[in-house]
C-alpha positions in Angstrom: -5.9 23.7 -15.3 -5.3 25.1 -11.9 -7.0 22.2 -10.0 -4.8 19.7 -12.2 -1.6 21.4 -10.9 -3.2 21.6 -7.3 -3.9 18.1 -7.7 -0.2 17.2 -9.0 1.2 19.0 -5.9 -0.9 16.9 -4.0 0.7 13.7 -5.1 3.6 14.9 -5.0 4.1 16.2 -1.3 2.2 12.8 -0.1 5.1 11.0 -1.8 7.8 13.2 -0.1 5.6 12.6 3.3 6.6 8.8 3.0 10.5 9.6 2.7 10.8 10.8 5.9 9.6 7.9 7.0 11.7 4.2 7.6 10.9 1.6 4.9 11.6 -1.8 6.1 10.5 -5.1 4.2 9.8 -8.1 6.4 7.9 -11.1 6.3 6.3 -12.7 9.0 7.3 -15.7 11.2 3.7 -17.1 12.0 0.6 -16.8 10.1 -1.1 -13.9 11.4 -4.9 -12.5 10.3 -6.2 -9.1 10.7 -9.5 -11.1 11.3 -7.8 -12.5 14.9 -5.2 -10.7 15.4 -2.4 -11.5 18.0 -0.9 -9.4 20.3 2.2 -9.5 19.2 4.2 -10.5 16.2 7.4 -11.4 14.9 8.9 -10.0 11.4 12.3 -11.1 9.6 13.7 -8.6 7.9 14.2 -9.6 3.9 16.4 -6.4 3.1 19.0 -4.4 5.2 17.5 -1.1 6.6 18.5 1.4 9.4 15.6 2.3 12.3 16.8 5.5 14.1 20.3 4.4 15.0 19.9 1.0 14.8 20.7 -0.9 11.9 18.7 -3.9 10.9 20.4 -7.0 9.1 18.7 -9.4 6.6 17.1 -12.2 8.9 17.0 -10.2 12.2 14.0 -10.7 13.9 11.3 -7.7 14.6 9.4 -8.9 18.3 6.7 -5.9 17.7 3.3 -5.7 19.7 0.1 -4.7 17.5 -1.4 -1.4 18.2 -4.2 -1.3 16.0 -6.3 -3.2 13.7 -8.7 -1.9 11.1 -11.1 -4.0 9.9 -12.3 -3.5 6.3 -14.9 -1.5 5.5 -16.7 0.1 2.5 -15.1 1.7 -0.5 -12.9 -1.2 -1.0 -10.2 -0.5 1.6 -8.4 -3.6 2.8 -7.8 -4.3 6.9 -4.6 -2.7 7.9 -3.2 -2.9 11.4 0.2 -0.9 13.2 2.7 -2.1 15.3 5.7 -0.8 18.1 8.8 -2.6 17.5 9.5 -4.1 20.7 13.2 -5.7 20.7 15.3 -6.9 17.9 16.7 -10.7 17.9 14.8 -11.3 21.2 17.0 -9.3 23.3 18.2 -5.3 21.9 15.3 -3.5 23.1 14.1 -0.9 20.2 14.9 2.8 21.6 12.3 5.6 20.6 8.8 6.1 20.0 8.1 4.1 16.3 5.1 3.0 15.0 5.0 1.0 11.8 2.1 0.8 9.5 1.5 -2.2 7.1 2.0 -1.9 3.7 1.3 -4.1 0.9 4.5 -2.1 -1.3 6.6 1.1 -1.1 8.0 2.6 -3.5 12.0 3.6 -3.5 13.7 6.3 -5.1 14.4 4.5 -8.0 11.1 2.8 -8.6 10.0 6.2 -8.7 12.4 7.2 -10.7 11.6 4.3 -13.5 7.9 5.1 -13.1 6.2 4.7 -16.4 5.0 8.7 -17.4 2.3 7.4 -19.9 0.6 5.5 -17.3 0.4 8.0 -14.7 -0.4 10.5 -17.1 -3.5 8.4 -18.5 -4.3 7.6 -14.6 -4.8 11.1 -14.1 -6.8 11.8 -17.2 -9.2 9.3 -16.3 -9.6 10.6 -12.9 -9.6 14.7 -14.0 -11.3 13.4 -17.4 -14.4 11.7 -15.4 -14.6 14.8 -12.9 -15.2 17.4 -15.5 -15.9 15.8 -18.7 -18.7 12.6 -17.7 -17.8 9.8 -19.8 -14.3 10.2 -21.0 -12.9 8.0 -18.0 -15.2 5.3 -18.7 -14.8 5.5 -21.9 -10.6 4.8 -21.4 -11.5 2.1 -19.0 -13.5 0.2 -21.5 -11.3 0.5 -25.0 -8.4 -0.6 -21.7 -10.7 -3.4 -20.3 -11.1 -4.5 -24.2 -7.4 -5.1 -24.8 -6.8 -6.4 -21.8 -9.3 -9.2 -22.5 -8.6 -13.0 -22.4 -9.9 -13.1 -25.9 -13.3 -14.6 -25.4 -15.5 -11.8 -24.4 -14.0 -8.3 -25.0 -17.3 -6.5 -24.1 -17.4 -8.1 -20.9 -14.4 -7.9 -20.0 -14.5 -3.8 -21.2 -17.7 -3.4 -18.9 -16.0 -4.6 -16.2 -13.4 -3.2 -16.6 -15.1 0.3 -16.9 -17.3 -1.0 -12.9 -14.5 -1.9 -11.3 -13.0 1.8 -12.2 -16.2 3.9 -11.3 -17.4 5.2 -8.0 -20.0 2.0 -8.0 -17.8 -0.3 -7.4 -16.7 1.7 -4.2 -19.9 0.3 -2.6 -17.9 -2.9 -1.9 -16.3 -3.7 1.6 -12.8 -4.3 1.6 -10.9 -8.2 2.6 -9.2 -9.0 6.0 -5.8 -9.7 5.6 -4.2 -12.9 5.9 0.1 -12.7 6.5 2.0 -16.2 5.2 5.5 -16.6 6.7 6.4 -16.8 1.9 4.3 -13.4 2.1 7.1 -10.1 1.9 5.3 -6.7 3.1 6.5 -3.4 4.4 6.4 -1.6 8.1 6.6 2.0 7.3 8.2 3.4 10.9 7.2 6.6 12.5 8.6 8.1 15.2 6.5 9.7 17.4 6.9 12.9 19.2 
């Protein structure tokens, strides 16, 4: 019980960790790949959000220049890349230190808020479930990989369902990432010290 409560605290603090940091949703201008990466690239911001001091309009324009790109790699994780936001609307240069990190979604306050209990709770089990009792996690994934079926092959789907859960299907290497001007993502902004 103790390491389900250390593990709750956990999650917890890492999701107070990403308010303190600047959520701003953008899309990008060009097309831009984590597999040949720019330099540089240009964001429009989709939603109205405040860097620092400086507030940021729907359809301002982000100029940032990429700091870093990680390729994928092993245990499923996706390329990622970060960025230093360089001057807003081609011309306000950007004041501080800040470093944004891609992200695929964030979560606000009230998306948090309207978080569905039962499925983090059965999220958990699964994961405390297949640490200390073998089976019970896979056993959830495959009665969830059954329902969620497209009715032809319920077994198959239930095994798959159950590999794609388990550590074996860790062994896989992640994607590159590919950025449409119609794809919305996130920069979460640091600043640096």
């Amino acid at each position: 019980m103790k390491k389900l409560t250390q593990l709750f605290l956990a999650l917890v603090l890492s999701t107070a960790v990403t308010y303190a940091a600047e959520n701003v949703k953008v899309s990008a201008l060009e097309e831009f790949s984590t597999a040949s990466p720019a330099k540089t690239i240009d964001v429009k911001v989709l939603s109205g959000a405040e860097l620092g001091g400086l507030i940021l309009n729907e359809g301002d324009v982000i100029h940032c220049e990429v700091l870093n790109v990680t390729p994928p790699s092993v245990g499923k994780r996706d390329a990622s890349f970060t960025v230093k936001p360089i001057s807003l609307n081609a011309g306000t240069p950007i004041e501080g230190n800040w470093v944004g990190r891609y992200s695929k979604s964030v979560l606000s306050k009230e998306e948090l808020k309207n978080l569905d209990a039962g499925d983090v709770a059965l999220s958990a089990t699964k994961t405390v479930g297949g640490f200390f009792k073998k089976g019970f996690g896979q056993g959830v994934s495959f009665a969830q990989g059954i329902v969620e079926n497209d009715g032809k092959k319920p077994i198959r789907s239930g095994l798959k369902k159950v590999y794609n859960d388990s550590p074996l299907s860790y062994v896989e290497k992640g994607t590159d990432l590919t950025l449409t001007p119609e794809s919305g993502f996130y920069f979460v902004f640091k600043e640096l010290k």
